[in-house]
BAPA-263137 format. One record per residue (C-alpha): z, y, x. Coordinates in Angstrom, 1 decimal. Example, Ala and Ser with C-alpha at 12.3 -4.5 7.8 and 13.67 -1.06 7.14 Angstrom:
% BAPA-263137
[pt [7.8,-4.5,12.3]],
[pt [7.1,-1.1,13.7]],
***
This chain:
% BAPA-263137
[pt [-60.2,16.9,11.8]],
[pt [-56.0,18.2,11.2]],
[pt [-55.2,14.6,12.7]],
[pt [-57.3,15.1,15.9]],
[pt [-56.1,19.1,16.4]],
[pt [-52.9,17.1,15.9]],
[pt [-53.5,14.6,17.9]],
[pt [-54.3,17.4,21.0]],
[pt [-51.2,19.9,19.7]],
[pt [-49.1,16.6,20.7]],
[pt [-51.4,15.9,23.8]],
[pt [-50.6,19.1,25.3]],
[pt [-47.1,19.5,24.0]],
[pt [-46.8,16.1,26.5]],
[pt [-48.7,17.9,29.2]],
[pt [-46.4,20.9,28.9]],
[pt [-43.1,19.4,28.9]],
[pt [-44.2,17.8,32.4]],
[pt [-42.5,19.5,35.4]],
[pt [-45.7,18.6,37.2]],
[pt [-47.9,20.9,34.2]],
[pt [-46.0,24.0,35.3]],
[pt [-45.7,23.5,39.0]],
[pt [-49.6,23.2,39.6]],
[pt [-50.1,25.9,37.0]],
[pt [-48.0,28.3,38.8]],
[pt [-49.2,27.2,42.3]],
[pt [-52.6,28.0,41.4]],
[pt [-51.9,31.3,40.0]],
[pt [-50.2,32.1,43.2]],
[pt [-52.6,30.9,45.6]],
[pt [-55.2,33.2,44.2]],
[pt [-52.7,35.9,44.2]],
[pt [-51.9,35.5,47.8]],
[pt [-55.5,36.8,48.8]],
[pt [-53.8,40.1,47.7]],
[pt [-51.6,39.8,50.3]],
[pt [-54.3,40.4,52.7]],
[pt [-56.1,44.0,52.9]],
[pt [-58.7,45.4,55.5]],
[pt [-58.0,49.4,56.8]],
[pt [-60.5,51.3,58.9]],
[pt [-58.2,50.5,61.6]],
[pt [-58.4,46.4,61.1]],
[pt [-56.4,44.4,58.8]],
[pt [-52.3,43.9,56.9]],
[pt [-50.5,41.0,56.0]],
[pt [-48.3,42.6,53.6]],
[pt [-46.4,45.2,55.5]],
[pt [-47.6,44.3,58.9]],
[pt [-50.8,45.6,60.5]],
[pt [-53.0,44.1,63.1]],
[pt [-55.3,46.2,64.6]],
[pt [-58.8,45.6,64.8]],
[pt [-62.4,46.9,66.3]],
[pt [-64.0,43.4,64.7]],
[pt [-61.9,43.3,61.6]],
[pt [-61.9,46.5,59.2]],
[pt [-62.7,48.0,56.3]],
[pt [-65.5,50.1,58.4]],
[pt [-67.0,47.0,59.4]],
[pt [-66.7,44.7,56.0]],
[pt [-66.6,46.2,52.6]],
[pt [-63.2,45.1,50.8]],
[pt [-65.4,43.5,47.6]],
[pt [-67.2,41.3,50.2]],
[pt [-64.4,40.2,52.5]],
[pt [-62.4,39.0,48.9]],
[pt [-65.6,37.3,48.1]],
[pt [-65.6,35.6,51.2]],
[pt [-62.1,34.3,51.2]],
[pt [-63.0,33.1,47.2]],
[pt [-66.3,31.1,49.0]],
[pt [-64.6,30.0,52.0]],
[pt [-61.0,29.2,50.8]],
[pt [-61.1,29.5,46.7]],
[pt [-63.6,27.1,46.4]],
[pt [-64.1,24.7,49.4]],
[pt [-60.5,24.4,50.1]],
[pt [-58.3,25.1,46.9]],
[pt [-60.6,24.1,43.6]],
[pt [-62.3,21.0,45.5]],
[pt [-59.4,19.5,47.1]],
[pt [-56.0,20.4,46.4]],
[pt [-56.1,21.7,43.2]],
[pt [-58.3,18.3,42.0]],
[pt [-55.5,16.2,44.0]],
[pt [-52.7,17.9,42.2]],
[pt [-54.4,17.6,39.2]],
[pt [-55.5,13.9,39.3]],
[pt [-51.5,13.4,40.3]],
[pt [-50.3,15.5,37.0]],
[pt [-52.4,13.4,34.8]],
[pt [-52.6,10.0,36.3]],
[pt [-49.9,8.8,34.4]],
[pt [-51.4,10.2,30.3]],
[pt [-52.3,6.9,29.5]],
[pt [-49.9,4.4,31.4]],
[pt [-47.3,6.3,29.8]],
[pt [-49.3,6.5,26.6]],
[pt [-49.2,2.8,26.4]],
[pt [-46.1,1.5,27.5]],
[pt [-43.9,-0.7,25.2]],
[pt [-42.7,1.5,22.4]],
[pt [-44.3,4.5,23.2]],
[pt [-48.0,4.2,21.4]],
[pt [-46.8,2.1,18.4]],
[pt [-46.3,5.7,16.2]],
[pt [-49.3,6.4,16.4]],
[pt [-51.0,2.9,15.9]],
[pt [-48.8,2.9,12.5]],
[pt [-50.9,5.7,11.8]],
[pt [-54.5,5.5,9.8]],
[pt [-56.2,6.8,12.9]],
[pt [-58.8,5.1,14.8]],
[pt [-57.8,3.9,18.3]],
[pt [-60.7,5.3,19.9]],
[pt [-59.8,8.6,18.3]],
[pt [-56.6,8.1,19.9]],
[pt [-58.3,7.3,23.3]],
[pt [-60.7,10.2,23.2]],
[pt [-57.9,13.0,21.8]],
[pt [-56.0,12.1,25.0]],
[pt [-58.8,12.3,27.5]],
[pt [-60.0,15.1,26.1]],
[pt [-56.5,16.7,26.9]],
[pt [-56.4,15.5,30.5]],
[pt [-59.5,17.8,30.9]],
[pt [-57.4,21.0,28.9]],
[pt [-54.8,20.6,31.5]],
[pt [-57.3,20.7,34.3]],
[pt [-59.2,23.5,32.5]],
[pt [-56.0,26.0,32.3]],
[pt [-55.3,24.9,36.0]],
[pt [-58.3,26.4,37.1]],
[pt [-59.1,29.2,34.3]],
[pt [-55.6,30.7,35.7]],
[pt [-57.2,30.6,39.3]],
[pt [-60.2,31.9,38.2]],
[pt [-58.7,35.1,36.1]],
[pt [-56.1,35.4,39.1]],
[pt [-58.8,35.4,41.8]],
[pt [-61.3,38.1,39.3]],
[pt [-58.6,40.3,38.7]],
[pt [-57.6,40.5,43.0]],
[pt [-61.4,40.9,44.0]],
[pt [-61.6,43.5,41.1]],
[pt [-58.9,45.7,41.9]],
[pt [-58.4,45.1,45.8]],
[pt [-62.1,44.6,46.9]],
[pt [-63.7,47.1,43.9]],
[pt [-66.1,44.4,43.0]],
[pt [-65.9,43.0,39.2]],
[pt [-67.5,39.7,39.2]],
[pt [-67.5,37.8,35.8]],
[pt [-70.0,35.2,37.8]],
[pt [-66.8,33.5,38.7]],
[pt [-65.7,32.5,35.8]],
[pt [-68.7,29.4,36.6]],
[pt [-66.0,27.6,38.6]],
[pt [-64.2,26.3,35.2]],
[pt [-66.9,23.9,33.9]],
[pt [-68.2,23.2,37.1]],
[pt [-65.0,22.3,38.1]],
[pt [-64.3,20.9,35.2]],
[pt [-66.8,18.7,35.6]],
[pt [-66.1,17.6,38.9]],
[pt [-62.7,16.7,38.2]],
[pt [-63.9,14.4,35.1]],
[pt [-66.1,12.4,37.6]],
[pt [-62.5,10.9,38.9]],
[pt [-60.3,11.2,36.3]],
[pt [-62.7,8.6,34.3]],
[pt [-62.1,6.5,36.4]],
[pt [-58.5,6.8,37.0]],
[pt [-58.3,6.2,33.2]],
[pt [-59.9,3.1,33.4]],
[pt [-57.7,2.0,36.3]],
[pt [-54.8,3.5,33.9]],
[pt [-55.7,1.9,30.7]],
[pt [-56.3,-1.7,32.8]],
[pt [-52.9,-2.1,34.9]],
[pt [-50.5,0.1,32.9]],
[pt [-49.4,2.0,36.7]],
[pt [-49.3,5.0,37.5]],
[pt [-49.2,4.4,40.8]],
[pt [-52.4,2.1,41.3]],
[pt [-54.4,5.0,38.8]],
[pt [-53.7,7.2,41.2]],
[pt [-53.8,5.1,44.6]],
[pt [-57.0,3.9,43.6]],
[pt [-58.3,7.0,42.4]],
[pt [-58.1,8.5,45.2]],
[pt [-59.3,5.6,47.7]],
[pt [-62.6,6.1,45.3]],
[pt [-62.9,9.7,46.0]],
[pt [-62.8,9.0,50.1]],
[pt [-65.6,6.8,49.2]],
[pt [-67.9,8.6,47.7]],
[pt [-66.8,11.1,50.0]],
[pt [-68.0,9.0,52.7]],
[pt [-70.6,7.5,51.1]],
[pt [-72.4,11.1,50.8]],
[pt [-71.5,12.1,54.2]],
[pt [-73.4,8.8,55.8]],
[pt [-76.2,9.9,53.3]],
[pt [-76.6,13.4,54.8]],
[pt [-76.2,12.5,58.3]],
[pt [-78.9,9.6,58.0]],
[pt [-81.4,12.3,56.4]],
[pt [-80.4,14.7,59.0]],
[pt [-81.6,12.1,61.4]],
[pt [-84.1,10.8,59.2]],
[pt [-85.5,14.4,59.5]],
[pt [-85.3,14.8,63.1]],
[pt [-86.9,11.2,63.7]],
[pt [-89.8,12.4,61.6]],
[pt [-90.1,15.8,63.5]],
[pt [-90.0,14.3,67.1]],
[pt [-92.8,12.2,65.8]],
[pt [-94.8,15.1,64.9]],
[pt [-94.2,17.3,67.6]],
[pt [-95.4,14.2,69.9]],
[pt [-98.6,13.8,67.8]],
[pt [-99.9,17.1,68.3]],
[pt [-99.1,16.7,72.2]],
[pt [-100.7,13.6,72.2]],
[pt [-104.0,15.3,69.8]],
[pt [-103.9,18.4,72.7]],
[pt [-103.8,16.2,75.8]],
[pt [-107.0,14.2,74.3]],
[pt [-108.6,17.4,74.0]],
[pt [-107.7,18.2,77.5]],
[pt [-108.6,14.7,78.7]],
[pt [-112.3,14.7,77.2]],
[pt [-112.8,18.4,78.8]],
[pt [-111.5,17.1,82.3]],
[pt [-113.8,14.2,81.7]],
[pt [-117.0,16.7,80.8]],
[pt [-116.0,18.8,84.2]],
[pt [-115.5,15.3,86.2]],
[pt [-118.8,14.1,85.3]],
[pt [-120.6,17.4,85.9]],
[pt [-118.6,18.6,88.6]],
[pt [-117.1,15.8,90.3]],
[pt [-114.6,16.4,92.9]],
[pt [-111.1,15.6,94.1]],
[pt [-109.3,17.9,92.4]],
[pt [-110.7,17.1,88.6]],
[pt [-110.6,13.5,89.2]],
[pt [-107.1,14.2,90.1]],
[pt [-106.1,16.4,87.1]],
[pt [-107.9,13.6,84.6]],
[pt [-105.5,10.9,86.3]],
[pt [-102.2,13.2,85.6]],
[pt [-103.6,13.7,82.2]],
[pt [-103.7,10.2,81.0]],
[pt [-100.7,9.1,82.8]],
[pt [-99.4,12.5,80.5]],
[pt [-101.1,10.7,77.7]],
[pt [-100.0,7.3,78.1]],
[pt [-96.1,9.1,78.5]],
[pt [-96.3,10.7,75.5]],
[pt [-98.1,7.5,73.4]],
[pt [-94.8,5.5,74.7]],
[pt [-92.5,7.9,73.5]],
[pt [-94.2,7.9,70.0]],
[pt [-93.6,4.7,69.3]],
[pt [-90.4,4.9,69.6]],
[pt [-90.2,7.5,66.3]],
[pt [-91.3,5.3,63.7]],
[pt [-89.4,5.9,60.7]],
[pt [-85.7,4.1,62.2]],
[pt [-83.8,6.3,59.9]],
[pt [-85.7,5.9,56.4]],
[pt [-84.6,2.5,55.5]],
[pt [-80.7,3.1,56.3]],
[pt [-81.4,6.6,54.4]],
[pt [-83.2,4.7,51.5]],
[pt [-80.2,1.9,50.9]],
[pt [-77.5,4.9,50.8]],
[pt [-79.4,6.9,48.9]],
[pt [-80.1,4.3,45.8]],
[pt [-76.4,3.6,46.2]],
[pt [-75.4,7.3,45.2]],
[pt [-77.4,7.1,42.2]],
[pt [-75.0,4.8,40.5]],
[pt [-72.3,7.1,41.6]],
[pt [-70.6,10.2,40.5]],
[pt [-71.9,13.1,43.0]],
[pt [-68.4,15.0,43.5]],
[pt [-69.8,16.7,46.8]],
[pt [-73.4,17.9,45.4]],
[pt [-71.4,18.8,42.0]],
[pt [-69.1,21.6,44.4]],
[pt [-72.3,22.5,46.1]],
[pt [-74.0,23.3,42.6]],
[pt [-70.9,25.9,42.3]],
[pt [-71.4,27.1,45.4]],
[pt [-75.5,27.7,44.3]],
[pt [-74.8,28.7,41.1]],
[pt [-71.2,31.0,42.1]],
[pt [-73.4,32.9,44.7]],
[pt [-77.2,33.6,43.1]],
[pt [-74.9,34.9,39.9]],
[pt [-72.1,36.5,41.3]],
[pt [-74.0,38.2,43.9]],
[pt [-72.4,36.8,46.5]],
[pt [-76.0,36.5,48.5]],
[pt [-74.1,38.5,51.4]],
[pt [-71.5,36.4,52.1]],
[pt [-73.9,32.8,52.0]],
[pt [-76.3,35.0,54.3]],
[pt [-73.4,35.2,56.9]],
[pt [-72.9,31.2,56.2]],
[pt [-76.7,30.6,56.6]],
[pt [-77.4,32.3,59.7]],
[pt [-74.4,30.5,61.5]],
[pt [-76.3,27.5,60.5]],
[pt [-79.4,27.8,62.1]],
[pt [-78.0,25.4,65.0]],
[pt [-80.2,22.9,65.2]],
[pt [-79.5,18.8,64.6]],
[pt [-80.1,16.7,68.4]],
[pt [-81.4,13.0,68.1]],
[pt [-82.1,12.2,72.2]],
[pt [-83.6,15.6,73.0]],
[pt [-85.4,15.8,69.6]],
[pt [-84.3,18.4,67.1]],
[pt [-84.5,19.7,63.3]],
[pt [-83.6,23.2,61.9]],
[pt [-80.0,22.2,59.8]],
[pt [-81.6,24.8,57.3]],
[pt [-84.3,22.1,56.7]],
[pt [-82.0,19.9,55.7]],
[pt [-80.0,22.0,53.7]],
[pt [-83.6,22.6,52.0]],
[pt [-84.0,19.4,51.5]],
[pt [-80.6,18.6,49.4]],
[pt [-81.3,22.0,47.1]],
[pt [-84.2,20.4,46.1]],
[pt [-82.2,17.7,44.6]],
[pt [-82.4,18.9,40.7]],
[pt [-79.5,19.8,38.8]],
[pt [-80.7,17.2,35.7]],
[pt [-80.3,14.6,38.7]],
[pt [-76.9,15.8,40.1]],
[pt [-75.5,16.0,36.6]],
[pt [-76.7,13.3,34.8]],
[pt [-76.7,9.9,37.1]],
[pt [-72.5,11.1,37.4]],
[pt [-72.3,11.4,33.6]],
[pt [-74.0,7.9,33.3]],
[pt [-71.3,6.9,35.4]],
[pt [-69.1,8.9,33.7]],
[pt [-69.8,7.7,30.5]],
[pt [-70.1,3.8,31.3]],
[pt [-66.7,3.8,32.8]],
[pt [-65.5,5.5,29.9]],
[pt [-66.8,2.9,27.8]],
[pt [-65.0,0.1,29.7]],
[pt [-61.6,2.0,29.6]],
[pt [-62.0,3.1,25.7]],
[pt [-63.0,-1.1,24.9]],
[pt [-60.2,-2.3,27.2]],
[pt [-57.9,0.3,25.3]],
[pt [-58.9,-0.3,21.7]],
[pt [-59.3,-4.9,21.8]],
[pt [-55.4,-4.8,23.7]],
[pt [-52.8,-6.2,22.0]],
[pt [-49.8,-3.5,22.2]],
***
């Protein structure tokens, strides 16, 4: 146990003498602290020292502990802890184990009677710390503004550091791997991040095909209940033409089953395009991290515990646009219903399989290498 605490003690001791460690520390401490900056008045809104007037915009209209919540949703999360802060942090610990094991520079610690995937898990293990502190400084930044500037204590934000956390692993797994097996920093990080834009991608053409899966499936409902009405209407208009025959009926029962035969033509044209497409992306996620539904699980989580249900309400009801596939529509809140649904046991644990074969590959390619 003293040689692993060692082990870390040394880990973060070469962390901390990093330029990089510091710089990304300090930006995310001050990125938080610039939502200070901002402050609503009953007359609109200040930048500092400058005011901008306001009928839309104040304190009369949003409460100062849910406009600070806000900018934590909309900017903290979506735009600082899911993108640039992971980039930064990737790029600050890319290099761990290529430097770790360059010529020279492992061979104290091989002399040492300590396992080498002791060695490879200490150092992971402190490429996680770093990322950690990164975002715990965001986090108590960010709870201390919204406390004392917006009135509103939330300890519910304090999620954000093992979901994050956990997000972040997802890649920096596999930049280990890519670490461990060409000895570059460069390619670790270059590939790295070509991986993220693909799952990226990957989970965007996912969504979209349900999205359109979705709609498909809708049109094709909508047009079989037209299709069950106009039969209805077609056997009455037959009853009255048989009883009652005259020029008129006759000519309302032709309309409908021209109506009929319209509406039969345009339902075979909805017959399940989408689901195939949707099916072979689908079963391709499941063998991959899930970095996007892993920041929406924050988002779930952040807002049902931090009571941030105000500011998602606002989100939500700008969201009831609805989806067009030629003409045909779906609620976007039915597909949003459709991805909650998606379990957190499911989310979680297909990425840590990943997470955790990958890690094997890296930790075997680390310990049979001849140094």
């Amino acid at each position: 146990m003293s040689q692993t605490l060692a082990l870390l003690l040394d880990a973060y001791r070469d962390l901390n003498s990093r330029r990089m460690f510091w710089i990304v520390l300090i930006l995310s401490g001050l990125v938080a602290g610039s939502f200070a900056a901002i402050g609503l008045t009953p007359g609109g809104f200040e930048i500092f020292t400058w005011k901008f007037p306001s009928f839309f915009f104040n304190s009369r209209v949003v409460s100062p502990g849910e406009f600070y919540k806000s900018i934590f949703v909309s900017w903290g999360i979506n735009f600082w802890l899911s993108t640039i802060a992971t980039a930064l942090a990737l790029i600050s610990t890319a290099g761990l184990f290529p430097d770790f094991i360059a010529a020279g520079a492992i061979d104290l610690y091989l002399s040492k009677p300590i396992g080498r995937f002791r060695l490879f898990s200490t150092k992971y293990f402190c490429g996680l710390l770093f990322v950690a502190l990164q975002i715990g400084t965001f986090c108590i930044a960010s709870f201390l503004v919204i406390g004392i500037r917006g009135g509103a204590w939330e300890p519910g934000i304090f999620l954000a550091i093992p979901i994050v956390v956990l997000f972040f692993s997802y890649l920096f797994c596999f930049c280990v791997l890519i670490g461990v097996w060409t000895r570059s920093t460069v390619a670790a990080v270059l590939l790295t991040f070509l991986f993220w834009v693909g799952v990226v991608c990957l989970h965007t053409t996912e969504v979209t095909l349900l999205g359109l899966k979705l709609a498909d499936h809708a049109a094709a409902q909508r047009i079989d209940k037209e299709i069950v009405s106009t039969d209805r209407d077609i056997a009455r208009a037959e009853h009255i033409s048989s009883t009652q025959p005259t020029t008129r009926s006759s000519l309302e029962l032709a309309t409908l089953k021209s109506q009929l035969a319209q509406e039969q033509a345009n339902r075979s044209e909805h017959h399940g395009a989408f689901d195939r497409a949707h099916a072979m992306f689908y079963e391709a996620m499941i063998v991959l991290p899930k970095t996007s539904e892993t920041v929406d699980l924050l988002h779930r989580e952040l807002i049902s515990r931090a009571r941030l249900q105000e500011v998602a309400s606002d989100e939500d009801d700008s969201n009831q646009n609805r989806m067009d596939l030629n003409g045909n529509s779906v609620p976007v809140a039915e597909l949003q219903a459709e991805l909650r649904s998606r379990t957190v046991t499911w989310i979680i644990g297909t990425s840590l399989g990943f997470e955790a074969v990958t890690l094997c590959l890296a930790a075997w390619i680390f310990s049979r290498r001849d140094y």
